[in-house]
N, C-alpha and C positions, 0 to 999 in steps of 0.2 A: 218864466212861465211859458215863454212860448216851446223852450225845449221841455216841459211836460207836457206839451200838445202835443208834442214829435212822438213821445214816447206813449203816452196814452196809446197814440192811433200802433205805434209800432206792436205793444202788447198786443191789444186788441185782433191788430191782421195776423198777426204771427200764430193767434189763439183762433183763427177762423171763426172770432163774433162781427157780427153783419150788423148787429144793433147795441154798442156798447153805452153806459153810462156815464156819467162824468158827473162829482161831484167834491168841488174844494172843500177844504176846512182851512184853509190859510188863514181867514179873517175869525173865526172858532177857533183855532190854535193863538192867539193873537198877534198875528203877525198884522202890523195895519200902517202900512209906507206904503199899500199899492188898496186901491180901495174895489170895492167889484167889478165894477165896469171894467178898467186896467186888467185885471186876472183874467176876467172871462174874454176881452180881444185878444190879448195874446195867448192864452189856451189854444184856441180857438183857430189862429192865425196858424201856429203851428201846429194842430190838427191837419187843418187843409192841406197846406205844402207838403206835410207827410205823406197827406193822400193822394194829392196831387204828383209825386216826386214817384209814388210808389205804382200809381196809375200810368205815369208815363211810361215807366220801367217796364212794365206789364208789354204795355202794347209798342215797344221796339224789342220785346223778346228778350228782356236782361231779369225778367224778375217775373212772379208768379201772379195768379188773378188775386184781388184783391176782392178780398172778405169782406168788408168795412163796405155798411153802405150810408151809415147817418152815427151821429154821436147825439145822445140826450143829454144835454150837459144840466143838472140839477142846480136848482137853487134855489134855497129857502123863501120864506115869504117878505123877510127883511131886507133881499137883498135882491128881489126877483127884478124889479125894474130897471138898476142899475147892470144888472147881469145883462138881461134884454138888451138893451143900450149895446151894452159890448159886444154879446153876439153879434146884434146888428154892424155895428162897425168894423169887428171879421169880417161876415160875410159881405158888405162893399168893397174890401180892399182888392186890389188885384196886383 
């Protein structure tokens, strides 16, 4: 999961969207060893360091400005609280 965050973020900059979307169907497909909170921290986790990796590149001159300014990451109404959860625990990790 967290290398679908990588790659998310990677399509996204490479396509110069500033405001992309994000939404699984892992747990729709039925895949369910990783329940939503799980899926959306590591999306999520690797989102960042993408952006993070690609931002730093940026600004020591190895790599281009970055597109990407936020990710919507979706999620149904079954699942929105445990997603929240995981976001939130992305976004404290450092």
């Amino acid at each position: 999961m967290n290398h679908i965050g990588r790659l998310a973020f990677e399509i996204a900059n490479g396509s110069g969207v500033a405001h992309p979307y994000f939404a699984p169907t892992m747990l729709d497909g039925g895949a369910t060893r990783y329940g939503s909170q799980e899926i959306a921290a590591e999306v999520v986790m690797g989102f960042r360091e993408a952006w993070r990796d690609a931002t730093t590149a940026w600004h020591e001159g190895r790599g281009r400005p970055v597109a990407v300014r936020d990710l919507v990451y979706l999620a149904g109404p079954d699942h929105a609280r445990d997603t929240r959860q995981g976001v939130e625990r992305a976004m404290g990790s450092e």
